[in-house]
N, CA, C and O of each residue as an XYZ file, in Angstrom:
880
protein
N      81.847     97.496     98.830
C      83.202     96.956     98.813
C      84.079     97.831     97.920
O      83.760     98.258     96.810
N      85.633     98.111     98.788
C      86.490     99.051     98.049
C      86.731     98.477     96.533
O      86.074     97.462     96.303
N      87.532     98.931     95.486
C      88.107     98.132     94.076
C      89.327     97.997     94.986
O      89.543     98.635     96.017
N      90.135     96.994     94.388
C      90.876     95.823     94.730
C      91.964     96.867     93.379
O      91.587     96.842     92.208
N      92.885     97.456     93.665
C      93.197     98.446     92.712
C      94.360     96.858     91.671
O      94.150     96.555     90.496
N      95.295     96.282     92.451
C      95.898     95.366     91.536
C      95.114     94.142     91.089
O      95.398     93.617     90.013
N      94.234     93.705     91.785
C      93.241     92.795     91.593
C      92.774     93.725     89.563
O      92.786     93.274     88.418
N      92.515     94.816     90.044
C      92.009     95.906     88.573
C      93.111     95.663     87.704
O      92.813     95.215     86.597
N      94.181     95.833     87.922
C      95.414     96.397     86.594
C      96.005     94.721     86.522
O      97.048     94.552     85.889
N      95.269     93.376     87.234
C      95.921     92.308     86.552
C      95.280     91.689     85.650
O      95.467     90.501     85.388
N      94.309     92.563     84.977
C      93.082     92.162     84.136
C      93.573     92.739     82.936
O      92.784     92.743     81.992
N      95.018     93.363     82.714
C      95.094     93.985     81.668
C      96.347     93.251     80.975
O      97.405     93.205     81.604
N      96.256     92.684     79.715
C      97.405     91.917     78.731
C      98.365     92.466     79.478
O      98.085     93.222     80.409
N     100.141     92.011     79.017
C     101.008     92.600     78.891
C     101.162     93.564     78.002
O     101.519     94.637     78.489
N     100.983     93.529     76.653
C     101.001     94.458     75.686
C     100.122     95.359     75.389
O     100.368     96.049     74.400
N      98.861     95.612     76.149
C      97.933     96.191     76.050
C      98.091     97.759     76.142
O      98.664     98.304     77.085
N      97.484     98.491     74.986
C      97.645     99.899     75.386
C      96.647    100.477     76.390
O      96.804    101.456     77.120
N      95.767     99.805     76.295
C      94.450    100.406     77.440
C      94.126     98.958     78.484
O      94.396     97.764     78.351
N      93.511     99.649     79.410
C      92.504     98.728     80.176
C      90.961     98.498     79.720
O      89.977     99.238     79.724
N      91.222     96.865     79.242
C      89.721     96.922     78.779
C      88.340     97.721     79.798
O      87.229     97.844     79.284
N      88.497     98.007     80.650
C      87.708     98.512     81.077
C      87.424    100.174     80.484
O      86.426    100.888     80.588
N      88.198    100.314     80.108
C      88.148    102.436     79.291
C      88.157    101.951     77.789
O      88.646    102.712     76.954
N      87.711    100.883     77.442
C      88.288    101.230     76.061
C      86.754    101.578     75.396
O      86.689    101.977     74.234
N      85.935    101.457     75.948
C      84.726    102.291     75.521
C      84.228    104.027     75.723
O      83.359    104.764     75.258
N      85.176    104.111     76.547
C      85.566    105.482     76.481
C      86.530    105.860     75.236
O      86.168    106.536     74.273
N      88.008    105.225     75.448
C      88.675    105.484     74.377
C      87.704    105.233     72.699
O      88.345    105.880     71.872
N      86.838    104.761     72.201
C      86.678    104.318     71.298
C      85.363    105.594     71.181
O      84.495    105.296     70.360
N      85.191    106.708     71.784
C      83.984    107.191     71.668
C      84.672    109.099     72.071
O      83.946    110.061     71.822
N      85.749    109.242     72.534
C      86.311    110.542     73.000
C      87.303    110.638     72.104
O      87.309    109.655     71.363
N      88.189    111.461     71.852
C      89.252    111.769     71.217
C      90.280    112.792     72.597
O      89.957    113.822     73.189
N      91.561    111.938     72.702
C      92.101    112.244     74.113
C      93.963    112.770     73.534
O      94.621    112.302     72.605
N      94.276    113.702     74.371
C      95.423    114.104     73.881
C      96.967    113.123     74.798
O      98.078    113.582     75.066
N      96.268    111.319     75.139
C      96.988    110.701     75.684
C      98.085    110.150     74.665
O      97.572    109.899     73.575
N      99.484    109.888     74.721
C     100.435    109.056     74.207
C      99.394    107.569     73.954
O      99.196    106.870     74.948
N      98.809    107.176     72.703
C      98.743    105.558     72.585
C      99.163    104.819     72.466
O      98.712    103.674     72.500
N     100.513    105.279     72.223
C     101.419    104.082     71.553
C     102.514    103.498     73.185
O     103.474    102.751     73.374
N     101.851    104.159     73.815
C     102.406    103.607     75.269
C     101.459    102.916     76.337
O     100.276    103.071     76.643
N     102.547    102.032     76.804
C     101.435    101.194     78.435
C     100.882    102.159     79.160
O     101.268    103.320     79.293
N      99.815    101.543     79.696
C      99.125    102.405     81.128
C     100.573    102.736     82.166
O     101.680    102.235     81.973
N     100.337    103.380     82.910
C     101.188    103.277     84.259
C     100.271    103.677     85.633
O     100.945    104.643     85.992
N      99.333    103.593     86.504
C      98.889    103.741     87.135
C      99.603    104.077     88.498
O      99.045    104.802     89.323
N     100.649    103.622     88.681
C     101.877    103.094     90.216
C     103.284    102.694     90.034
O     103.615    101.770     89.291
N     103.919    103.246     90.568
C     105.344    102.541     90.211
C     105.575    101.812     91.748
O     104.675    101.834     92.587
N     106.705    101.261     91.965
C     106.806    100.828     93.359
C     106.172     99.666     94.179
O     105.293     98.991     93.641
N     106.504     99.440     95.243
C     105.833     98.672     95.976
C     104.610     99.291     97.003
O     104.655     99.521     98.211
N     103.344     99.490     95.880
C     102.143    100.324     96.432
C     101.459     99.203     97.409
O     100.797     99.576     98.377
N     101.634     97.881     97.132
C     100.784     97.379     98.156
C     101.465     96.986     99.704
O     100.960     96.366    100.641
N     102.757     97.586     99.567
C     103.134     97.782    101.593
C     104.546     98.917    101.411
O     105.569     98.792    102.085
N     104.403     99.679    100.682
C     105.524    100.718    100.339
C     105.249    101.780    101.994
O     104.146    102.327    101.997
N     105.914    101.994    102.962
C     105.687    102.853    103.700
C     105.580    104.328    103.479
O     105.129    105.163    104.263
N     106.145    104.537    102.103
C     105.682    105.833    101.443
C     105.032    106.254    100.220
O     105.760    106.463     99.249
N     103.954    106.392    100.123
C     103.359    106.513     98.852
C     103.287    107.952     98.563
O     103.005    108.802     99.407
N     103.579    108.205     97.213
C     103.677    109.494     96.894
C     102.351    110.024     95.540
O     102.294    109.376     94.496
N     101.578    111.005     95.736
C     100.479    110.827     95.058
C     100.710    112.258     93.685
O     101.047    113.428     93.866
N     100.441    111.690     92.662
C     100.506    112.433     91.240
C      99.211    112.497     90.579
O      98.185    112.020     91.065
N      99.303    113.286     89.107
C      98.027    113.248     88.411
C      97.856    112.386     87.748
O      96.963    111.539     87.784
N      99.045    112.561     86.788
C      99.052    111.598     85.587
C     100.988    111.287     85.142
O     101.809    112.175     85.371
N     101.392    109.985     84.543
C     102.888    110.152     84.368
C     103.218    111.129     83.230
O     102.270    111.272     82.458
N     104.240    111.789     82.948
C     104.394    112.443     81.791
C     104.968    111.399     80.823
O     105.002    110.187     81.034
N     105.440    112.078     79.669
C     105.602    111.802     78.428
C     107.029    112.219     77.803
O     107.175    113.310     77.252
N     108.066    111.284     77.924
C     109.789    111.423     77.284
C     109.478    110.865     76.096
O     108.542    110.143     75.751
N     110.741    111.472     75.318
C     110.994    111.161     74.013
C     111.130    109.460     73.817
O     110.788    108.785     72.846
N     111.835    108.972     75.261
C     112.076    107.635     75.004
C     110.915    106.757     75.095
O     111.104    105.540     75.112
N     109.664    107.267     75.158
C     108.946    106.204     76.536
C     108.073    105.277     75.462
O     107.678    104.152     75.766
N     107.771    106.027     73.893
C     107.449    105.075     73.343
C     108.237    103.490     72.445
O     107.738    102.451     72.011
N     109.382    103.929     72.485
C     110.679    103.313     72.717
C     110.834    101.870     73.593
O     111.287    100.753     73.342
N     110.369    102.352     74.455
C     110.948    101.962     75.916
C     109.472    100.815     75.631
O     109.766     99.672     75.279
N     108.234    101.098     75.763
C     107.320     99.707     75.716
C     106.595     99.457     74.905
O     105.384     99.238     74.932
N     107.857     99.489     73.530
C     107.652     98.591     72.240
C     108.088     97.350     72.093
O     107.662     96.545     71.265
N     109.349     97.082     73.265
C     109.839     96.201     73.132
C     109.333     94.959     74.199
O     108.353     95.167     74.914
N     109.959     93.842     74.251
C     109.299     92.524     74.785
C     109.575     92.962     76.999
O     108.961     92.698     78.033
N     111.057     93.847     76.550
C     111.597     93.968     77.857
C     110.907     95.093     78.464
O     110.860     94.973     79.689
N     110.325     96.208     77.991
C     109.806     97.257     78.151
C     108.161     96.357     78.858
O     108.054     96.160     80.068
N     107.520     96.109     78.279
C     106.482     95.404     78.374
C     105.989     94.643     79.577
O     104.976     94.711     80.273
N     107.702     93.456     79.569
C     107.576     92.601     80.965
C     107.451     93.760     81.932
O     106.411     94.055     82.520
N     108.768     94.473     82.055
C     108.450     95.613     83.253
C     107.188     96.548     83.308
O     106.980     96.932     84.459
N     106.450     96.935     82.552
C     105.354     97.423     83.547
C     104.361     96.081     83.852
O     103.623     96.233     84.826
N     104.268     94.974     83.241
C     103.600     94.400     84.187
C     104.187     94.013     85.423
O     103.411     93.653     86.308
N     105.325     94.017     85.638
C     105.685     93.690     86.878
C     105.367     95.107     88.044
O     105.277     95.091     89.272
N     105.284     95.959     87.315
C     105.412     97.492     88.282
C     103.592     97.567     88.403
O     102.974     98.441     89.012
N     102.895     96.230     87.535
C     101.544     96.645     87.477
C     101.092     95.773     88.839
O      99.978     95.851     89.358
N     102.349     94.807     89.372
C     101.792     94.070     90.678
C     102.007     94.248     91.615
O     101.719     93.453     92.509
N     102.987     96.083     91.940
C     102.895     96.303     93.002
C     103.505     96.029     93.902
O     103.430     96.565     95.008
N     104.235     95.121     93.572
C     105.350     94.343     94.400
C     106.755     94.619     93.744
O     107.582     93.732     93.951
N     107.098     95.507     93.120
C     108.543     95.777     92.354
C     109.037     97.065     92.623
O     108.234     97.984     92.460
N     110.233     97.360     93.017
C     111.042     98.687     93.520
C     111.175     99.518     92.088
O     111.473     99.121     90.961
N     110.801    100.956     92.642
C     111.022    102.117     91.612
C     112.155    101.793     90.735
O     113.192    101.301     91.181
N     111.957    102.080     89.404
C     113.128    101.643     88.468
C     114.601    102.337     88.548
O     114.956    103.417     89.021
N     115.261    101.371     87.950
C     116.458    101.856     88.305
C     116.947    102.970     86.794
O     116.036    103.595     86.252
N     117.969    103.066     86.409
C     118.069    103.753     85.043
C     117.864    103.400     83.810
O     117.331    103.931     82.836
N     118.698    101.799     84.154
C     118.447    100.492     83.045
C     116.733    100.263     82.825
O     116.211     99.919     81.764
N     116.142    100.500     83.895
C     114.726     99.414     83.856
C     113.716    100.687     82.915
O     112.775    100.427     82.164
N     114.312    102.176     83.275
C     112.837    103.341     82.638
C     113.775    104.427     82.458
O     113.464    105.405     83.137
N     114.697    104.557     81.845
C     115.327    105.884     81.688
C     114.453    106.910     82.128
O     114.206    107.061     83.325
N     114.002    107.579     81.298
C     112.414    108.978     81.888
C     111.906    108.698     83.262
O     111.695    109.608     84.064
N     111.672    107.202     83.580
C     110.832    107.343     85.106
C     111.984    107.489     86.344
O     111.780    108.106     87.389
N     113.020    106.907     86.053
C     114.160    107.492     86.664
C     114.936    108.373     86.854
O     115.639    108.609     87.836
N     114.769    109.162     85.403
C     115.641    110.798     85.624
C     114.430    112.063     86.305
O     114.815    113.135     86.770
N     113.087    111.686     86.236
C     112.007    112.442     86.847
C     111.735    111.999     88.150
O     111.769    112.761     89.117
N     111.502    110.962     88.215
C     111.660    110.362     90.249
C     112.997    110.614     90.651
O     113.198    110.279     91.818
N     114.061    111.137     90.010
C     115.684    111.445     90.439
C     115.677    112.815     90.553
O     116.750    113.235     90.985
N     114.636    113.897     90.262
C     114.151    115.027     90.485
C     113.160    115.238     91.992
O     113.501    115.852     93.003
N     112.225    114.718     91.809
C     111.634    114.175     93.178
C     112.100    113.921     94.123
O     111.849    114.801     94.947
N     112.660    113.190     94.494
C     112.928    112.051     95.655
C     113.973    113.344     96.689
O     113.919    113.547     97.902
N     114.768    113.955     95.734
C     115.983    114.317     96.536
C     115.104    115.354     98.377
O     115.542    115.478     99.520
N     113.840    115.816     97.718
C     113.374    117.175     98.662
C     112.925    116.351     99.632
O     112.423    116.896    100.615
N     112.980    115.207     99.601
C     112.542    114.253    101.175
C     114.228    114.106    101.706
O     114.368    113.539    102.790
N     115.509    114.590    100.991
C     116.585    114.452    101.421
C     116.490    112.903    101.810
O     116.510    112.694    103.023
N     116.418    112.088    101.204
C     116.615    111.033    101.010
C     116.855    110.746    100.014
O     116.325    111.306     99.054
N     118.424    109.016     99.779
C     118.686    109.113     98.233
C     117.493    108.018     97.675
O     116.679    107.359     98.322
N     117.707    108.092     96.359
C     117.363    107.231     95.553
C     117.645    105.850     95.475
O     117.450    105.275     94.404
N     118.046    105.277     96.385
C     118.563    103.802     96.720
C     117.498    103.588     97.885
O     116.623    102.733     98.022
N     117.761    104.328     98.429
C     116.994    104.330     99.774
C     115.523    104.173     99.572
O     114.986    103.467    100.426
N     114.736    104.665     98.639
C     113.671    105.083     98.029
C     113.457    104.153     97.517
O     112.413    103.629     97.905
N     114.230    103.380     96.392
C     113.727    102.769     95.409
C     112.356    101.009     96.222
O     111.598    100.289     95.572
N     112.465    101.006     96.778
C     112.096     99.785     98.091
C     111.240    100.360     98.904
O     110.439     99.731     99.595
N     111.360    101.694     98.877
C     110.178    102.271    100.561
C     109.172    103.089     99.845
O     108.044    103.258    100.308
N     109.587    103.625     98.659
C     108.435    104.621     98.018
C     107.832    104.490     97.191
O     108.409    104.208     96.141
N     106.567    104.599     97.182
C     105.928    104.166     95.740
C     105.058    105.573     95.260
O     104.855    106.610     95.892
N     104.611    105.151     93.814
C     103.809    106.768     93.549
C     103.055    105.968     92.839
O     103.254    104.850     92.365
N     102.045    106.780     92.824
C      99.966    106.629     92.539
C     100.120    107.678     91.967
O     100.576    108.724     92.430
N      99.570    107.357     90.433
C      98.457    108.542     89.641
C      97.187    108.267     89.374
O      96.869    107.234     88.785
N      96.223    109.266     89.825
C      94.642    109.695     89.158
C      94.443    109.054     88.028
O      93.411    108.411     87.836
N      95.580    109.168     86.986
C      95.243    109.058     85.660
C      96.786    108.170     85.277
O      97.946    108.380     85.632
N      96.232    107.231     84.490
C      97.393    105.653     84.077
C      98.220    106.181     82.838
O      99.410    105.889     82.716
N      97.421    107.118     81.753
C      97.880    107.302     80.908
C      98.879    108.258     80.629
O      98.827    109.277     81.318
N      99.992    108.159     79.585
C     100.569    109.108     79.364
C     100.409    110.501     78.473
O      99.922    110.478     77.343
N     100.867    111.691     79.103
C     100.772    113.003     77.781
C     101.484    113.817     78.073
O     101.792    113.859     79.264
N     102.018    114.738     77.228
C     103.223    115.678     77.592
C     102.606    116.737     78.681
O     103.208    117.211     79.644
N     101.720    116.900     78.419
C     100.736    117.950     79.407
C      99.589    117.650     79.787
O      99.166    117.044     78.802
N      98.519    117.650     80.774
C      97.767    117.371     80.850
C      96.599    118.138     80.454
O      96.469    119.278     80.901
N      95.886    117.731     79.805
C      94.338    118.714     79.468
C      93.463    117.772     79.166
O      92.916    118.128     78.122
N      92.963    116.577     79.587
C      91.850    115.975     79.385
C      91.108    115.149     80.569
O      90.831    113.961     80.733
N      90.924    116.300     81.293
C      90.417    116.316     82.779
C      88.929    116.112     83.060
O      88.408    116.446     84.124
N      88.141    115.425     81.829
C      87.035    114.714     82.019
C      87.229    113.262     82.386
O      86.423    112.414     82.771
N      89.103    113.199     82.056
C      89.193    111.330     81.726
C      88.902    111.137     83.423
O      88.427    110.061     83.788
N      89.228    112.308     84.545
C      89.360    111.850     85.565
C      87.894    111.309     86.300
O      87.878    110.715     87.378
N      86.652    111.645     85.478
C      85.805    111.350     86.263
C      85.060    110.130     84.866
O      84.119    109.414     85.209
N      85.561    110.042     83.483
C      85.349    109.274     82.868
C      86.103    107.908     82.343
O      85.726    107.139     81.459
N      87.243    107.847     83.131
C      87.760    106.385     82.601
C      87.189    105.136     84.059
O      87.164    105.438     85.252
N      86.927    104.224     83.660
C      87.257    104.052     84.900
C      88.296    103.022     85.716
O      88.078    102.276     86.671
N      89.506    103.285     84.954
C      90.577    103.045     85.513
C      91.007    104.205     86.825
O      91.504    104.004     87.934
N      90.472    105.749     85.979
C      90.893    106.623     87.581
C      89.919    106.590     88.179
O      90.202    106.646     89.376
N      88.827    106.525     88.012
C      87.925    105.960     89.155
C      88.081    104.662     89.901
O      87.444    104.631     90.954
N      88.939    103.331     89.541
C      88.973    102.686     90.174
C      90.411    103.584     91.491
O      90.557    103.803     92.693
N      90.855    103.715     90.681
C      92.492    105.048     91.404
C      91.991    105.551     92.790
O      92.405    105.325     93.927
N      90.894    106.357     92.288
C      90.594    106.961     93.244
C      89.450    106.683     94.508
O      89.220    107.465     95.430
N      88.883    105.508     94.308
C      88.189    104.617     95.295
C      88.974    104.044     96.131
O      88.688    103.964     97.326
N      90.357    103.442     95.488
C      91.087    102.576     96.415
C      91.921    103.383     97.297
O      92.224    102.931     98.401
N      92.427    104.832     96.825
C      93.304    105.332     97.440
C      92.249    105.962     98.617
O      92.575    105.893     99.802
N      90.781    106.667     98.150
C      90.175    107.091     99.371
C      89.617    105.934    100.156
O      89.175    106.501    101.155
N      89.333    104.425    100.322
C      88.817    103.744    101.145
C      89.550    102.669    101.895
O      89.266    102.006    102.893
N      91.115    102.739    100.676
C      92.049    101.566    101.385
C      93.731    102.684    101.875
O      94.313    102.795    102.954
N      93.964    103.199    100.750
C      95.309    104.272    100.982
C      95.097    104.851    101.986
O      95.675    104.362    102.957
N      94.029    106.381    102.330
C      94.181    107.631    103.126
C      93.720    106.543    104.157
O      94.666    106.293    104.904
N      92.696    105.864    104.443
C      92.686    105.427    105.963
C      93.748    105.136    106.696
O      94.149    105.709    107.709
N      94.271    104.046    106.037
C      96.374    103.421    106.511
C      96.956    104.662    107.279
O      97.506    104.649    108.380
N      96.632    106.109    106.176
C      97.616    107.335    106.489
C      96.772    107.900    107.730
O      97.352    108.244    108.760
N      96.005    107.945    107.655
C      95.011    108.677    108.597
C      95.249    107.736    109.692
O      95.539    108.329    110.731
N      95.231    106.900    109.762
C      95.787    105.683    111.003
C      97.384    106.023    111.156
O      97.923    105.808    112.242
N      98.119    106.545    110.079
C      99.862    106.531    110.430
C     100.300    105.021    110.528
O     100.970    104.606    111.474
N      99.813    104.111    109.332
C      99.992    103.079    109.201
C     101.348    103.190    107.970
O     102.285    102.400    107.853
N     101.123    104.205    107.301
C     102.021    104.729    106.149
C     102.015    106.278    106.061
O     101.296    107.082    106.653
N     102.869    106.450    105.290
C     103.168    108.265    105.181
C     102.736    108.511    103.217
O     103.444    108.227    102.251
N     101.587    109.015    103.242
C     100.636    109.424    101.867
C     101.336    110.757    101.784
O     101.245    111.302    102.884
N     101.788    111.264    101.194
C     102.207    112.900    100.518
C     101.721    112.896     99.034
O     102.038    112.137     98.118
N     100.581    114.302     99.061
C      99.945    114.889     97.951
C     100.679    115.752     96.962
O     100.431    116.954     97.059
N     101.254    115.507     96.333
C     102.261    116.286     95.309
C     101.798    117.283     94.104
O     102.235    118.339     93.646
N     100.514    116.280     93.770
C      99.933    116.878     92.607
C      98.213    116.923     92.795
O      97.468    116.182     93.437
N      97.985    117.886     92.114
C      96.437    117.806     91.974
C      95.589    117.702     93.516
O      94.651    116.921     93.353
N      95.610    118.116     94.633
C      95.086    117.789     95.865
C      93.402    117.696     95.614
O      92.642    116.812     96.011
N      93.061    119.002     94.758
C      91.329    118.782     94.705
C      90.451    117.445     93.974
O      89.305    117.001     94.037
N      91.676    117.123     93.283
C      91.385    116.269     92.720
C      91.029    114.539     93.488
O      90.142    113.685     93.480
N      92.498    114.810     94.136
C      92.489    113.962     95.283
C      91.378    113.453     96.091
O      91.365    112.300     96.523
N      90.326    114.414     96.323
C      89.467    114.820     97.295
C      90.349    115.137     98.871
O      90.092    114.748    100.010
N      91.393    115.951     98.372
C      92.634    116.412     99.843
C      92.589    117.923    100.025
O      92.688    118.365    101.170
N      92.458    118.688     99.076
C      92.998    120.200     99.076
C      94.253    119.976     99.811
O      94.693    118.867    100.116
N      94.988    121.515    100.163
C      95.757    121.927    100.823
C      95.526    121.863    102.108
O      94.346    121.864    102.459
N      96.772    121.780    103.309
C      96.040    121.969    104.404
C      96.583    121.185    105.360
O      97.224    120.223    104.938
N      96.493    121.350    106.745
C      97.366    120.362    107.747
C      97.238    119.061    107.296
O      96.350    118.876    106.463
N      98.083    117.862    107.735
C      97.661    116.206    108.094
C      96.732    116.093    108.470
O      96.062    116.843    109.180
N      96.474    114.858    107.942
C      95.961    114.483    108.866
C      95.850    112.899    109.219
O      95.235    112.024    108.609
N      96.592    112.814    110.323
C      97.902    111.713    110.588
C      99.078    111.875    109.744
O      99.619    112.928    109.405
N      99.363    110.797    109.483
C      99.855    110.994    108.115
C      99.630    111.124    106.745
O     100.344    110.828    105.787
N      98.731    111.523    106.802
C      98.223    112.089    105.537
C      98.227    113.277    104.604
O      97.241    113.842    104.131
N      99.880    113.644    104.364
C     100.001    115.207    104.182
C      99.728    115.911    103.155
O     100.034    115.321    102.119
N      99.174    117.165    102.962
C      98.754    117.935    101.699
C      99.359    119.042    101.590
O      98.560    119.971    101.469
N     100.617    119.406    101.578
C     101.412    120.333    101.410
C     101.162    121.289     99.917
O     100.521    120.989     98.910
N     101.839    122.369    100.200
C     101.443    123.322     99.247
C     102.985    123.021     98.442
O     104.029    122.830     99.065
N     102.860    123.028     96.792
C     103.272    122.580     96.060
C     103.515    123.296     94.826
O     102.644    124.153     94.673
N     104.459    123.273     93.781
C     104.685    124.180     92.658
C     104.297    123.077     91.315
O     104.107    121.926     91.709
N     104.204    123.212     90.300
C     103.344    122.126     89.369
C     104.117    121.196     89.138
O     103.554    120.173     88.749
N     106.172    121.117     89.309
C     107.167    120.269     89.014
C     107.139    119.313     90.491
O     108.059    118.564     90.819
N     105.913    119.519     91.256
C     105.822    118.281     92.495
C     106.624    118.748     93.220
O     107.498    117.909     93.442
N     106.842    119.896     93.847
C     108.226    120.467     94.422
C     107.176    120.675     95.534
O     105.990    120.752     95.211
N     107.553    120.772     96.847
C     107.054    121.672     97.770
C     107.654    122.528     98.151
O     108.882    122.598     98.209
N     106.632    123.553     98.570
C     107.414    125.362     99.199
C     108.052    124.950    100.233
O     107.676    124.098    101.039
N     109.078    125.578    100.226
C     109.458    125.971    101.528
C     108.847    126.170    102.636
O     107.899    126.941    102.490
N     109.019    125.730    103.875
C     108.133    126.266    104.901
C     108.582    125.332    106.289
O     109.607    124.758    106.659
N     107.488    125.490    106.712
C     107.506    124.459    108.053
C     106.651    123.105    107.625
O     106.922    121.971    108.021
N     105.722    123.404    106.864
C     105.262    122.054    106.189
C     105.725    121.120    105.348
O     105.188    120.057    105.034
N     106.931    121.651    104.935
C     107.762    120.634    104.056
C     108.782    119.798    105.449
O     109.131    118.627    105.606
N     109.008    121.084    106.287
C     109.875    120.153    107.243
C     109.442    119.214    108.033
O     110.070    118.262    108.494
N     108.315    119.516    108.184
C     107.525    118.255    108.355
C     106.953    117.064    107.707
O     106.578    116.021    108.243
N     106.951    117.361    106.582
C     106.651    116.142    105.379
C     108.066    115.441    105.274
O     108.129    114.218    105.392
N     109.063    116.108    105.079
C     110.684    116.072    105.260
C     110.519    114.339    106.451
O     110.415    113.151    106.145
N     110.567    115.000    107.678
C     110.732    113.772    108.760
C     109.870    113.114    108.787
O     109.930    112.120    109.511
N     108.730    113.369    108.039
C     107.701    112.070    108.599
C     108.319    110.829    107.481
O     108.365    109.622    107.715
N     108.769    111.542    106.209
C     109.122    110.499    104.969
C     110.287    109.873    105.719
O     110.080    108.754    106.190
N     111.601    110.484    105.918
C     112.717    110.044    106.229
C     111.905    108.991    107.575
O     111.610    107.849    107.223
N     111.667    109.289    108.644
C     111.078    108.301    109.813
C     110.770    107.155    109.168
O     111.407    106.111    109.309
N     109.650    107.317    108.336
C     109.382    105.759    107.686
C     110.520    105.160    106.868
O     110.724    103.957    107.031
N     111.235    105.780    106.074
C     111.915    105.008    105.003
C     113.053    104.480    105.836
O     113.671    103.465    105.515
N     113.303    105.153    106.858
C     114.636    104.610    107.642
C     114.152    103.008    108.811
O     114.754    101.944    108.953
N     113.140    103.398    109.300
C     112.454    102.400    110.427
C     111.989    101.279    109.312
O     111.775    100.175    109.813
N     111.749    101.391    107.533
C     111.271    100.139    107.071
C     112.989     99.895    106.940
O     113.226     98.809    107.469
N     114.034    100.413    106.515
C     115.379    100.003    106.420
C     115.839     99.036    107.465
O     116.253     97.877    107.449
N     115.545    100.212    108.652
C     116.572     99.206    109.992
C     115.538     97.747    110.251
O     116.063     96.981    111.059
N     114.708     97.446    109.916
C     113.192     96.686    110.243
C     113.964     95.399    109.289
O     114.030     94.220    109.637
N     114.452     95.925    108.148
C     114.557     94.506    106.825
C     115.818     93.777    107.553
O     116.300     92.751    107.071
């Protein structure tokens, strides 16, 4: 049986810096993650978002420890932890909004449009300005729960063209590499700011995103 990925992240306090499930990892490694911040595993509406967009790990703004110290900071990622809540607006995550306001535009679609149809999945929940602790991916097992659900419940959906999956970051990691669809399941070649090259494969990642985000629009 797949992990139940929100069934996983509703096991975790509101205020909690970890998922009890890693904290025996955390209590035994020394990790170059932000602690003084929430997990983030997903933003969006991952459990029927027609576009899921796939990352490594979230980065790390000046504001972000700021941002879920407070009671309001807090409520919102548990609400973004059920999966059922639209990408933040400016008010709700300053940083997750001026970096998904970087993103979003290369599907030429706006950010309104998005905030309701797209969601993004990371490997890794935690925050750091850079990433370098690339054992957590096969030792927490919060990204192991990540990455069970996205290969046994996510890529099938895409591989069916039930939803449109785009690989942004990290593909090997993924278990995706580079490389045609498959369905909708795209693995485009990519620069490390989540950008894709130019090509004919972006113009195709291009319409398959816009197709869905517009058909869940005219649909509501």
């Amino acid at each position: 049986m797949s992990t139940d990925i929100f069934q996983f992240w509703s096991e975790i306090a509101e205020d909690a810096l970890e998922h009890p499930a890693d904290r025996r990892v955390f209590e035994h490694v020394e990790t170059k993650f932000e602690r003084k911040c929430l997990p983030a595993a997903y933003r969006g509406r991952l459990r029927d978002a027609p576009v899921v967009l796939l990352f490594l790990s979230p980065g790390l703004d000046s504001t972000d420890v700021k941002h879920c110290s407070d009671a309001e900071g807090k409520h919102y990622y548990a609400l973004q932890r059920s999966g059922n809540c639209d990408l933040p607006n400016e008010q709700e995550h300053p940083s997750a909004y001026k970096w998904l306001s970087k993103i979003i535009p290369q599907f030429e679609i706006s950010y309104d449009q998005a905030r309701s149809t797209v969601a993004t999945l990371n490997i890794c929940a935690y925050k750091s300005e850079s990433f370098d602790d690339w054992y957590a991916l096969a030792a927490l097992p919060s990204s192991r729960a990540c990455l069970d659900w996205a290969q046994s419940v996510l890529f099938p959906q895409a591989e069916a063209g039930e939803r449109v999956v785009v690989c942004l970051r990290s593909p090997k990691y993924w278990g995706l590499g580079v490389g045609e669809p498959i369905g909708s399941l795209f693995r485009p070649s990519c620069n490390r700011n989540a950008i894709m090259h130019h090509g004919e494969m972006r113009e195709r990642v291009k319409a398959a995103v816009q197709k869905a985000v517009l058909h869940d629009k005219s649909s509501n």
